[in-house]
Residue, then its C-alpha position, 0 to 999 in steps of 0.5 A: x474516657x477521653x484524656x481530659x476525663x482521665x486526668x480530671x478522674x485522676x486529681x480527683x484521688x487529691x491525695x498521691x505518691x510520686x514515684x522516682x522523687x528526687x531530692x535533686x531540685x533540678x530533676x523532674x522527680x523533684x519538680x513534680x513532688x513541689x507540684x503537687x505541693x504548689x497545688x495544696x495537694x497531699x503528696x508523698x514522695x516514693x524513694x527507697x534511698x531517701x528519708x525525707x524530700x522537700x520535707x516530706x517524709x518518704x516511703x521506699x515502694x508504692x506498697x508503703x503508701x496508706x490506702x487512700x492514696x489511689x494515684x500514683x506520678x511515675x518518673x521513672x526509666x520505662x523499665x523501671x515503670x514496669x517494674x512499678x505498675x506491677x506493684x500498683x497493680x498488687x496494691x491497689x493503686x486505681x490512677x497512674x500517670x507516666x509523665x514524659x519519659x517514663x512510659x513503656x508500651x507494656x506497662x500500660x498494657x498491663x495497667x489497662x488490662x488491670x482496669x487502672x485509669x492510665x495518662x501516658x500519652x505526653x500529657x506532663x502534669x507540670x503543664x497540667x497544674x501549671x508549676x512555677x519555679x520559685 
């Protein structure tokens, strides 16, 4: 699949966590989370150390969201990402985006071996769906 093929597969899943969300507005975990919203997609922010972002109730790992969330938004230390793509991988996330920063060679080997739809190639989905500040 091309990049845009393996982006358009990936909003396609409409429903998505995001993964290092941020309460801090001024983060890319934060920014990413109102993104989706902007967008009207269905959207819960993972944070193990939070209970709510941007009113969103959150759950503490990628194995908390309900099934039908199928992609995932990682914004995350490359370690981390590791870490993270393992989770997925045991619970059945199908679409994984690494935005900028987050991406570790062997985390997408490892999610490509999975057979999971992976974007880390730079693309950032802030670009991709067009986010806007207030």
């Amino acid at each position: 699949m091309t990049i845009k093929q393996r982006i358009e597969t990936f909003l396609d899943a409409g429903s998505f966590g995001v993964v290092g969300a941020s309460r801090n507005p001024d983060k890319y975990g934060n920014k990413v989370l109102r993104c989706y919203l902007q967008n009207r997609y269905e959207v819960i922010p993972v944070n193990p150390l939070a209970k709510e972002i941007e009113g969103l109730p959150c759950v503490a790992t990628v194995g908390d969201l309900p099934e039908r969330f199928s992609s995932i938004s990682l914004i995350t230390p490359p370690q981390v990402t590791e870490d993270i793509v393992e989770q997925a991988i045991a619970s059945g996330v199908k679409n994984i985006w690494m935005q900028p920063g987050a991406e570790s060679e062997a985390a997408v080997a490892a999610a490509q071996a999975a057979g999971l739809n992976v974007i880390a190639d730079g693309s950032c989905l802030l670009v991709v769906l067009g986010y806007r500040e207030h």
